[in-house]
C-alpha positions as CSV (number, residue, x, y, z in Angstrom):
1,X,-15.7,120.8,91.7
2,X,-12.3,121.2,93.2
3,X,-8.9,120.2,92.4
4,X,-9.3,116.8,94.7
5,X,-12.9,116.0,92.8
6,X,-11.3,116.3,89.4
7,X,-8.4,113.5,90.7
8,X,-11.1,111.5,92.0
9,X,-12.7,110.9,89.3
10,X,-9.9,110.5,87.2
11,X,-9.0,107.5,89.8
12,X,-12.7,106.0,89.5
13,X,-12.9,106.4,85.6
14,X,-9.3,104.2,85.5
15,X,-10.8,102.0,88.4
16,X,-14.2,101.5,89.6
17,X,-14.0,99.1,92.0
18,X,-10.5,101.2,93.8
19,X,-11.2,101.1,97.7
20,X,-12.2,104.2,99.5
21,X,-9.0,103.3,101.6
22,X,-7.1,103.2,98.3
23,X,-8.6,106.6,96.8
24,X,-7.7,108.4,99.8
25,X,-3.8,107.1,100.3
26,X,-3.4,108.2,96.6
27,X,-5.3,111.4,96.9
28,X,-3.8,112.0,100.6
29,X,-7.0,112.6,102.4
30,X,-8.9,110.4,104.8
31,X,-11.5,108.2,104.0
32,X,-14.1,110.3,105.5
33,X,-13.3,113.0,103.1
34,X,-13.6,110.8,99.9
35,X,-16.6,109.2,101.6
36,X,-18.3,112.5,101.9
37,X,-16.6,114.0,98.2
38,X,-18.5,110.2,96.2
39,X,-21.4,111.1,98.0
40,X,-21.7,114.7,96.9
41,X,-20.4,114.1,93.7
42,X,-23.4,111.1,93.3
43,X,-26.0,113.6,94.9
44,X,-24.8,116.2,92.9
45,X,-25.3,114.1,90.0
46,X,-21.7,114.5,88.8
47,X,-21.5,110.7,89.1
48,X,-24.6,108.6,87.4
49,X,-23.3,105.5,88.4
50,X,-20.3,103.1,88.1
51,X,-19.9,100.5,85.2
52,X,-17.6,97.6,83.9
53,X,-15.0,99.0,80.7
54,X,-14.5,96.1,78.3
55,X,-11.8,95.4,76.0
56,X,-13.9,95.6,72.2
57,X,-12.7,92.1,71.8
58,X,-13.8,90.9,75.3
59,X,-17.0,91.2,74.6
60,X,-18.8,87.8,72.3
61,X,-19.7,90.8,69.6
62,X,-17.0,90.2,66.7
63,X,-18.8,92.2,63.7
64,X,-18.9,96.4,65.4
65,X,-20.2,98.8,63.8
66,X,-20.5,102.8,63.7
67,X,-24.5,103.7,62.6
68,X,-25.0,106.8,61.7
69,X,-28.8,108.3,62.1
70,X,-30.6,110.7,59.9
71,X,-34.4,111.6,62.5
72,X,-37.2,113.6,60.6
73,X,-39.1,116.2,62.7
74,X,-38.4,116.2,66.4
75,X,-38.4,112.6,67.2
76,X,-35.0,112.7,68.7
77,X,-35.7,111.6,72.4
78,X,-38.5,109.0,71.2
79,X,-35.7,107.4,69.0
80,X,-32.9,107.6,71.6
81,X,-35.2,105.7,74.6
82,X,-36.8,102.9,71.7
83,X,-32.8,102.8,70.5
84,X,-31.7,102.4,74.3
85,X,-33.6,99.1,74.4
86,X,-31.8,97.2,72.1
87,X,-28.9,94.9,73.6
88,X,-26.5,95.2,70.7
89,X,-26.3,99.3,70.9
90,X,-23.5,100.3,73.3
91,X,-23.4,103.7,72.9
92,X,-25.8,106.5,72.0
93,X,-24.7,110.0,70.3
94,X,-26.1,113.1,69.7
95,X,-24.1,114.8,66.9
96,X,-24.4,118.2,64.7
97,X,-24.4,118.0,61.0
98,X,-25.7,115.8,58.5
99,X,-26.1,113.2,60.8
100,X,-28.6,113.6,63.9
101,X,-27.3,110.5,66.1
102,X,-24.0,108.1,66.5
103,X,-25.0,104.5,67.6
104,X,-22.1,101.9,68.3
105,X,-23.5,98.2,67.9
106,X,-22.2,95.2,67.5
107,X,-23.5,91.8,66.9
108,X,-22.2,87.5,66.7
109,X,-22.2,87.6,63.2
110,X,-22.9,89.7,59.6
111,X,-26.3,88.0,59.5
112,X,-27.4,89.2,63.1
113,X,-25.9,92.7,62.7
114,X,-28.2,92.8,59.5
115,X,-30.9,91.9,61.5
116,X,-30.4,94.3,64.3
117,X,-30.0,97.0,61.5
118,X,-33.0,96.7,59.7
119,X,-34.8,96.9,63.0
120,X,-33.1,100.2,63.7
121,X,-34.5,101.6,60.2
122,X,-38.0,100.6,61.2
123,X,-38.3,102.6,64.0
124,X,-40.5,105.7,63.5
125,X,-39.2,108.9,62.7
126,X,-35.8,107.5,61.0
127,X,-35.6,109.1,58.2
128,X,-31.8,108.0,56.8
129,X,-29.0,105.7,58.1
130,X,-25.7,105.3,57.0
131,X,-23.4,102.0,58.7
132,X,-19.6,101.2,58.6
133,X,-18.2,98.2,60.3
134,X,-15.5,98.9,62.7
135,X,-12.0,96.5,61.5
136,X,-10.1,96.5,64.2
137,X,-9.4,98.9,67.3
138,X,-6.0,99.6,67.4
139,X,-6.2,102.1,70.1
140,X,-8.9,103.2,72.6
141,X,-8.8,105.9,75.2
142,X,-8.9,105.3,79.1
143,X,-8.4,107.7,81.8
144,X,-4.8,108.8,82.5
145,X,-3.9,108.7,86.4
């Protein structure tokens, strides 16, 4: 990755939807080059895909939360895909320490997020969890153009 693929997808992480037209004025390149630069990047698999970034209070999940996940043995991936089915989780991580994952969740209400959470402790090969409800979100990082 060169200089221009590292501005690209700065551009794409602050804006998705930005027009090929519009990537390539503010990069100063034609479109055929950007064209050709998504396409590589995408084949590459430098770029999984494209996504909507929502405001935490956008979103009809009010009670947040921060789960952290204690997994005996080597169950880690078998965790991770049955934890990628559940709606409420919007982000998986992998961590060091005492903690073997980092799951955001959120839910409607404290009743629901209990719910959710005692079917995260059921799954197989969860050893430990630890939870703490997210307050408020007074900052949150973007990409900087």
């Amino acid at each position: 990755m060169d200089n221009i693929d590292l501005k690209l997808i700065t551009l794409l992480r602050h804006n998705g939807r930005k027009s090929v037209t519009d990537l390539a004025m503010a990069l100063g390149v034609s479109r055929a080059t950007i064209r050709s630069r998504m396409d590589k990047l995408q084949n590459d698999g430098n770029i999984l895909g494209y996504t909507v970034i929502l405001r935490a209070d956008a979103v009809e999940l009010p009670v947040r939360g921060i789960m952290m996940i204690e997994i005996e043995g080597r169950a880690a991936e078998r965790v991770v895909d049955m934890l990628a089915n559940f709606p409420e989780i919007s982000e998986i991580h992998t961590t060091n320490g005492r903690w073997d994952l980092i799951v955001e969740l959120g839910a409607g209400t404290l009743s629901e997020l209990d719910s959710v959470l005692r079917r995260i402790r059921h799954i197989p090969g969860i050893s430990g969890s630890e939870t703490n409800l997210l307050l408020a979100t007074p900052r949150s990082t973007s990409a900087r153009l």
